[in-house]
C-alpha positions in Angstrom: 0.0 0.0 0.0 2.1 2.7 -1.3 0.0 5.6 -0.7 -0.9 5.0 2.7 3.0 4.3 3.5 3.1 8.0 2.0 0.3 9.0 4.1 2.0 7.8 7.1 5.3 9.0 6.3 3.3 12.5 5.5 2.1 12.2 9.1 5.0 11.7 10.8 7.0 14.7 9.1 3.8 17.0 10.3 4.3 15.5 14.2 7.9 17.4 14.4 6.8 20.6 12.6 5.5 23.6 14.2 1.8 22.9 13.4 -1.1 23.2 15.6 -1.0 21.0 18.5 -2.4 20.1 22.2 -0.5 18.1 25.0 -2.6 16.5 27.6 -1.2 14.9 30.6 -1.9 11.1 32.1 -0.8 9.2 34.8 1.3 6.0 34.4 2.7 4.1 31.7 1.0 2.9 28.7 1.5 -1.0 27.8 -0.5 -0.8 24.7 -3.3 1.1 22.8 -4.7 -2.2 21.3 -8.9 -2.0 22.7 -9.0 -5.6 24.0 -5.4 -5.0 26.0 -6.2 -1.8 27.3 -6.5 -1.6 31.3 -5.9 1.9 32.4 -7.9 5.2 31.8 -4.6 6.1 30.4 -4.6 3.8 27.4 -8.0 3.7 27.3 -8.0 7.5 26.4 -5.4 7.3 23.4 -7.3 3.8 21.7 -10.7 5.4 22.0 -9.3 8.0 19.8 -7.8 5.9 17.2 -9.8 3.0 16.9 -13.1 3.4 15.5 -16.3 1.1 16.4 -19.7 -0.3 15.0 -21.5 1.4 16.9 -21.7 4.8 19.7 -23.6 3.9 22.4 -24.9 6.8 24.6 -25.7 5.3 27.9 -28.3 8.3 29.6 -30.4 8.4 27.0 -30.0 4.5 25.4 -29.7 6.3 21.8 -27.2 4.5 19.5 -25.6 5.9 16.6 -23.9 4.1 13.7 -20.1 4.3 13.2 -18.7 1.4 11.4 -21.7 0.1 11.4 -24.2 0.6 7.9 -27.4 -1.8 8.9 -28.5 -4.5 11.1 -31.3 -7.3 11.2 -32.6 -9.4 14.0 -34.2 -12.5 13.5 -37.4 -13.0 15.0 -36.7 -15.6 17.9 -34.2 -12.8 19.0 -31.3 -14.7 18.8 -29.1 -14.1 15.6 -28.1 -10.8 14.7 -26.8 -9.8 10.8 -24.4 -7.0 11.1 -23.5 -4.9 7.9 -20.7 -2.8 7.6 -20.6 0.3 5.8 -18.0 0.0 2.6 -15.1 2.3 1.6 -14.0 2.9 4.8 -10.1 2.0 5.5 -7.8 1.6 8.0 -4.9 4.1 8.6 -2.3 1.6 6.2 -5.0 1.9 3.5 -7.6 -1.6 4.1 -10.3 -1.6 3.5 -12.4 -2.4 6.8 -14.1 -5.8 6.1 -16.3 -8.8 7.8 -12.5 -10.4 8.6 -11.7 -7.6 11.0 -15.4 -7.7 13.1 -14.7 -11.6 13.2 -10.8 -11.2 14.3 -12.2 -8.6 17.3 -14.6 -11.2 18.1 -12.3 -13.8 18.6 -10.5 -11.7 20.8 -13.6 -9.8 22.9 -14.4 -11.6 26.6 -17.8 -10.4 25.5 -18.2 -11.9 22.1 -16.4 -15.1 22.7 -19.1 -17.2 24.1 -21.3 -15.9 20.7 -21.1 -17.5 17.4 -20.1 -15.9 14.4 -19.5 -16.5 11.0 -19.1 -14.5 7.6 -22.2 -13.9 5.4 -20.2 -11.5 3.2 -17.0 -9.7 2.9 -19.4 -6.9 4.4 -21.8 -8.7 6.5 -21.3 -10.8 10.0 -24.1 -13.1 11.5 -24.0 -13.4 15.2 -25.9 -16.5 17.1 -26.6 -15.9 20.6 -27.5 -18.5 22.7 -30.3 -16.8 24.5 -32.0 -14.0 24.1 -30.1 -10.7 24.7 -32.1 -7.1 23.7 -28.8 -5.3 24.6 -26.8 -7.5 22.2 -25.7 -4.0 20.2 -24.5 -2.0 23.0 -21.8 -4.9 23.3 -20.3 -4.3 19.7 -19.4 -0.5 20.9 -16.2 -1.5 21.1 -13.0 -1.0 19.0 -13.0 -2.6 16.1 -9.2 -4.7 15.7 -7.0 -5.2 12.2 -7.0 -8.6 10.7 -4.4 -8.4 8.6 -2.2 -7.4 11.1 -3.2 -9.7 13.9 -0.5 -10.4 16.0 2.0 -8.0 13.9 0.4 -4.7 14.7 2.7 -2.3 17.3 1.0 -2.1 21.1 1.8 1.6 21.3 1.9 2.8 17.4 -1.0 0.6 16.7 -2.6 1.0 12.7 -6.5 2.6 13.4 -9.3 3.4 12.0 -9.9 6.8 13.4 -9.2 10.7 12.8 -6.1 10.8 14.5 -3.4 8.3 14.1 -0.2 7.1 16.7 3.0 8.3 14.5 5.1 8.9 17.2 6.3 7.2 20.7 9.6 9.2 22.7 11.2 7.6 25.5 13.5 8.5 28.6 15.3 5.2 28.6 12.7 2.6 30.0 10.0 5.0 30.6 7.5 6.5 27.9 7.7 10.1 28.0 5.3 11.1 25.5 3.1 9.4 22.8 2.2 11.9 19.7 -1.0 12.1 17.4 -1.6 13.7 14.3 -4.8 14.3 11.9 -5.8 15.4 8.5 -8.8 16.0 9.3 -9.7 20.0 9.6 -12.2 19.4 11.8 -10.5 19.4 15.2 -8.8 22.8 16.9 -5.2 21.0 16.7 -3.5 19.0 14.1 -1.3 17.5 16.6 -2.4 15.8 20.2 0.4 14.8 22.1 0.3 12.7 25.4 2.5 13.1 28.2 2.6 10.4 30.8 3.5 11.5 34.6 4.2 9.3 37.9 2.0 10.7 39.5 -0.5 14.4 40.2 2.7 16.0 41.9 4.6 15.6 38.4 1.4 16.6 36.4 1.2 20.0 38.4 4.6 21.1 37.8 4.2 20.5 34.3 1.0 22.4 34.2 3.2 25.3 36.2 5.3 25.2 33.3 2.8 25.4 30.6 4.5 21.7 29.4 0.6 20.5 29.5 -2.3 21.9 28.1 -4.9 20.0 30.0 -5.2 16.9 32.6 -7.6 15.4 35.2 -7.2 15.7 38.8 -9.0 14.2 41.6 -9.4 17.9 43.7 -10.0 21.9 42.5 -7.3 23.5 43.0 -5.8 27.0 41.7 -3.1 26.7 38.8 -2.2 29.9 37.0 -3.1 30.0 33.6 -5.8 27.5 33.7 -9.7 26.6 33.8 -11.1 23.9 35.9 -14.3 22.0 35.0 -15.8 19.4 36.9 -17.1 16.2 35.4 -18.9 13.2 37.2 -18.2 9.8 35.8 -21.6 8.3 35.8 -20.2 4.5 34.8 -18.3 3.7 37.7 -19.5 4.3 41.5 -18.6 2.9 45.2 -20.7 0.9 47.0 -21.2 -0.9 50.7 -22.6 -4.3 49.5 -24.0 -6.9 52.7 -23.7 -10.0 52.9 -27.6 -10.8 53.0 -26.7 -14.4 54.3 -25.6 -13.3 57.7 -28.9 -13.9 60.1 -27.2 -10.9 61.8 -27.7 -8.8 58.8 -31.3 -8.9 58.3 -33.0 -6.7 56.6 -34.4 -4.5 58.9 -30.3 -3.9 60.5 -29.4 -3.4 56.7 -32.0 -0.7 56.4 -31.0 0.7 59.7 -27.4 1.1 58.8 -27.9 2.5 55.0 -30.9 5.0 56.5 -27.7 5.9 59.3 -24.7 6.4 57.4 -23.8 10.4 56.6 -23.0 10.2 53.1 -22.0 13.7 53.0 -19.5 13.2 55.4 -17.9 10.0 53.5 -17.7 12.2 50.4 -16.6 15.4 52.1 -13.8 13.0 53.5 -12.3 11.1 50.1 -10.2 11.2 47.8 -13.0 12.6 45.0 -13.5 16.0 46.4 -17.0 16.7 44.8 -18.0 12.9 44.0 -22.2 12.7 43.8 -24.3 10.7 45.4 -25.7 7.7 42.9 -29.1 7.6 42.8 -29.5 3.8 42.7 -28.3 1.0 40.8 -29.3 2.5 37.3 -28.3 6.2 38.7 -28.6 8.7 35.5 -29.2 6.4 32.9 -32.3 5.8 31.0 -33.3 3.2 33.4 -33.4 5.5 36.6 -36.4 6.3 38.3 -38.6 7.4 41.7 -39.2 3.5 41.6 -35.8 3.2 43.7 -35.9 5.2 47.2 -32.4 6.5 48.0 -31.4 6.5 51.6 -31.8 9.5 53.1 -28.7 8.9 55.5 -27.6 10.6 58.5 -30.6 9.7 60.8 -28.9 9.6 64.1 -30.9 5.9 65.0 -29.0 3.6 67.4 -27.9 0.6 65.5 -28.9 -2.9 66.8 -26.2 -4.6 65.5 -25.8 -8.2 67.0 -22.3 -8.6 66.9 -18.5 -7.0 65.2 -18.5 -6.6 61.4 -15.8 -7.7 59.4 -15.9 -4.8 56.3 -13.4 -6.2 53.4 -12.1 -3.3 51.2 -9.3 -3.0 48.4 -6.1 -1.8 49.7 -6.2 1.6 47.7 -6.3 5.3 49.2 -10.1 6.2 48.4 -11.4 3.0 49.5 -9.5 3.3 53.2 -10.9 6.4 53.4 -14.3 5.5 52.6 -14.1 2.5 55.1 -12.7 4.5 57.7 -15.8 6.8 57.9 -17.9 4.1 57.7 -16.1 2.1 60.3 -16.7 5.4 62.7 -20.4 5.8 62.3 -21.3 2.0 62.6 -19.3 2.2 65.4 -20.3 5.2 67.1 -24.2 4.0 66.5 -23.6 0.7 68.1 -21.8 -1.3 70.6 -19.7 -3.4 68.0 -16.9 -3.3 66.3 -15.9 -2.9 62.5 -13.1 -4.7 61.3 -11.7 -3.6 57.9 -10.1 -6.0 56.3 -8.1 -4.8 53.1 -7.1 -7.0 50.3 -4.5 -6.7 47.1 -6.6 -4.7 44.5 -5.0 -7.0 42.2 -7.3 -9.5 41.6 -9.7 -8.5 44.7 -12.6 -9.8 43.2 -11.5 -12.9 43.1 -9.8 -12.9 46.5 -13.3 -11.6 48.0 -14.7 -15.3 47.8 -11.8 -16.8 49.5 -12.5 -14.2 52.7 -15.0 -14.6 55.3 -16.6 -10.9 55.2 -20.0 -9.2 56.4 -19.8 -6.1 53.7 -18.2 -5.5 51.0 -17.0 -1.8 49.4 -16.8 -2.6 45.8 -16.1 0.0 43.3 -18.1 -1.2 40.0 -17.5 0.3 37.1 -20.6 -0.5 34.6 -21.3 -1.4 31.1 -23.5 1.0 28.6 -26.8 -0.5 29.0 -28.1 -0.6 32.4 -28.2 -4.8 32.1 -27.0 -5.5 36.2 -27.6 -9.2 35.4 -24.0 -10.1 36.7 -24.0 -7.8 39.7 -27.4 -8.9 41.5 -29.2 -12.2 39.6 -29.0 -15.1 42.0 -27.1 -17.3 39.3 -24.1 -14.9 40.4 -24.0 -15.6 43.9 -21.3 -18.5 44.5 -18.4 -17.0 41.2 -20.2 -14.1 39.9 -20.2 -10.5 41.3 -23.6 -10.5 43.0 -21.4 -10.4 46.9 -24.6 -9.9 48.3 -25.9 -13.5 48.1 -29.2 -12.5 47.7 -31.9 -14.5 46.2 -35.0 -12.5 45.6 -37.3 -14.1 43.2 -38.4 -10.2 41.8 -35.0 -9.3 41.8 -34.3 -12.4 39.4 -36.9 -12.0 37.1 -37.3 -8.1 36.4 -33.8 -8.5 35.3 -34.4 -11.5 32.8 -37.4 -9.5 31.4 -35.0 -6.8 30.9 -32.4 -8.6 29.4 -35.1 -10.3 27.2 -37.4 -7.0 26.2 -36.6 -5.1 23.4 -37.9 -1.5 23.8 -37.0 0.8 26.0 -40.4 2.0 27.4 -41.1 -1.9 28.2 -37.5 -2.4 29.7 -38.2 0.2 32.0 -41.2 -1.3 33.6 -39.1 -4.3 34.4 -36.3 -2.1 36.2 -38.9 -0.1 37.9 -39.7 -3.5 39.4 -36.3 -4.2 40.3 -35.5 -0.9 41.7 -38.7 -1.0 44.2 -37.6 -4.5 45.2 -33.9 -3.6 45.8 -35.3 -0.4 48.0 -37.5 -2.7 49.6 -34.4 -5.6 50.0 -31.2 -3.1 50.5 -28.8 -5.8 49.5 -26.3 -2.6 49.6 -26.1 1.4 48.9 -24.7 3.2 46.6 -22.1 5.9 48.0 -20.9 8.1 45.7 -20.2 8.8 41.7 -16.6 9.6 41.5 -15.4 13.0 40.0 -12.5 14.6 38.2 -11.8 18.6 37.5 -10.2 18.6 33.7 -8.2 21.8 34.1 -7.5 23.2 30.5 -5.0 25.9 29.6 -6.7 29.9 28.9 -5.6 29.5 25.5 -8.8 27.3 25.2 -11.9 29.6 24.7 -14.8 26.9 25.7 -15.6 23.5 26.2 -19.0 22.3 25.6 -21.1 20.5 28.8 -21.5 17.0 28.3 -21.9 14.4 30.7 -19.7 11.4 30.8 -19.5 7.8 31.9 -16.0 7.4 32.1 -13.2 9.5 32.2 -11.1 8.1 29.1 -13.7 9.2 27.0 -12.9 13.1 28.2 -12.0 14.2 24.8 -15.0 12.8 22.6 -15.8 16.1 21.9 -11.8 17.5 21.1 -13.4 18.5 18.2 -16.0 21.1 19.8 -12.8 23.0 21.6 -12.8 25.9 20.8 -9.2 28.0 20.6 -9.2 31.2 21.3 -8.0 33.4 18.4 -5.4 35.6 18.3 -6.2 39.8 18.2 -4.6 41.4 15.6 -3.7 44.9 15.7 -4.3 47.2 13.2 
């Protein structure tokens, strides 16, 4: 492919020049950019950028929009999908983006693995589920890989299929300094978006000091010459104090009268997440919320009749001690038992939390695009899945099997009202807070436009709404 070597060799000339560019600052060090390897926000941020997918799925509102994707057709039992891909569009070395590559991600996807697939076309993929699953499309938002590259293709200069493409990584010895992007396209505010990777906030602050960075996330507002500060709550991922509804101790009137006592205020006032939000359930601002759940109102000032100490099992990370800390001093200034927090390797915790003997659980979930909880709360998920709170409620069970299985929105929704009053009504655990991040962006950026998002790698879907501000010329 001659002209896209060209192209890339165009590219990579442009990422030294004096052209337009942006520098935004991360935290760690990047393994790879590939979307099924990806594990940190970090990496997560760059491959959402360069890797385009079949489809954008907007998780408040449930509204999907086509990327990759052209068309789709469901068969009538529900259970195989035909996927058809739009033609004459091309991946950064000049393929052509084919049925090969959506069957090669496949492979690859924990999600899709379980599913059959095979090729109808060079343009069209059949999918055979083996039950019925009405979210099926919100699973193919993810990044679509290279089959002709397979195993050849670079974990840090990986070959796309988006705007901006990876021409550039620069390293300190062992450590990845900076990773450099560049477009064609006109219709972003910079040509060229580099990525600068930090230890830690402490490094990320002098480099905003020295106008190194343009933007970055941090966990507090604080006051840095030069820049803006916006806040943003990440709606996808949330902390929560899960029981163990086994425990005769922990019925559900105690469960009640711990969630109904707990100051949430004070937890968040006290974290690392300086202005995190309370969730408002277990679908909290997504299409699925409603008055159906009743939030704690907290902070009641009850005496807890709690029968005996409590054994709280946490990961050992800084927000989570800090959460379980303030929890530990309310239970146990309420009642005349102990809490005992017992902190566990984040690596791997969830698996390590069915090895220890525990009470309650503080879990920080991080959720999918549809509001399917299936694997946090169905019975089936009690003994290896993630449903820590044991419970069995037969409502619980079935509003989310009718949700799963319900097509429409409007009649998915009566289902999770269901589940929401029975959860309220069950309080197999809270919900404590929504965490939050302030992006603080340099002055030389005029506006950026409100939007609310799920997670913070996707902080710069809208790059291409920033607006600069432009130079005064004198007359």
């Amino acid at each position: 492919m001659f002209t896209s070597y060209f192209v890339y060799l165009y590219l990579f000339i442009l990422s030294f020049l004096p052209i337009s560019s942006w520098t935004h600052g991360l935290i760690g060090q990047p393994e790879s950019f590939i979307p099924n390897e990806v594990q940190t926000d970090s990496e997560k941020i760059v491959s959402n950028l360069v890797f385009r997918k079949l489809v954008n799925v907007n998780p408040f509102t449930g509204e999907i929009k086509y990327d990759l994707l052209k068309n789709y057709t469901v068969s009538d039992d529900g259970l195989t999908y035909v996927i058809e891909l739009k033609q004459n569009q091309y991946w950064q070395d000049g393929f052509p983006i084919m049925a090969d590559d959506v069957l090669y991600t496949a492979s690859l996807s924990p999600n899709l693995r379980e599913v059959s697939s095979d090729k109808v076309d060079d343009y069209k993929v059949r999918f055979s589920l083996p039950n019925k699953y009405s979210p099926f499309l919100s699973v193919l938002a993810i990044g679509i890989l290279p089959s002709h590259l397979q195993d050849q293709n670079s974990k840090l200069i990986s070959v796309g299929s988006g705007d901006y493409r990876i021409v550039r990584v620069t390293k300190d010895r062992t450590r990845i300094e900076e990773v450099v992007l560049v477009t064609r396209s006109g219709k972003y505010p910079y040509k060229k978006l580099n990525f600068r990777f930090y230890e830690n906030e402490d490094y990320i602050r002098v480099a905003a000091k020295i106008k190194e960075i343009g933007s970055m996330l941090f966990n507090k507002k604080e006051d840095i010459s030069g820049f803006n500060a916006k806040k943003y709550v990440f709606y996808g991922r949330s902390y929560l104090l899960v029981f163990d509804t086994k425990k005769d101790y922990l019925d559900k009137d105690t469960r009640k009268s711990i969630v109904n006592m707990i100051n949430y205020d004070e937890i968040i006032k006290n974290q690392e997440y300086q202005d995190a939000e309370r969730p408002f359930g277990p679908f909290s601002s997504t299409w699925a919320q409603s008055d159906s759940y009743e939030r704690p109102m907290g902070n009641s000032g009850d005496t807890l009749d709690i029968k005996k100490d409590l054994v709280l099992v946490i990961p050992n990370v800084n927000e989570a001690r800090l959460i379980a800390q303030n929890i530990k001093k309310q239970i146990e200034s309420s009642s005349d038992h102990d809490v005992e927090i017992k902190a566990l390797s984040s690596k791997d915790y969830i698996v390590k939390i069915r090895d220890t003997k525990y009470d309650m659980v503080l879990l920080a979930q991080e959720y999918g695009l549809d509001p399917d909880r299936f694997v946090f709360w169905h019975s089936t998920q009690n003994s290896t899945g993630l449903n820590f709170s044991n419970s069995s409620a037969i409502r619980i069970d079935k509003s989310l099997e009718e949700g799963r299985e319900t097509v429409e929105l409007e009649d998915r929704k009566v289902h999770y009202n269901i589940f929401q009053s029975v959860f309220s009504e069950e309080t197999p655990a809270v919900f404590i807070l929504h965490p939050s991040q302030y992006l603080y962006y340099s002055n030389s950026i005029n506006n950026i436009p409100e939007q609310k998002y799920f997670y913070p790698w996707s902080i710069l879907d809208n790059f291409d709404k920033w607006e600069k501000v432009e130079p005064t010329i004198l007359l």
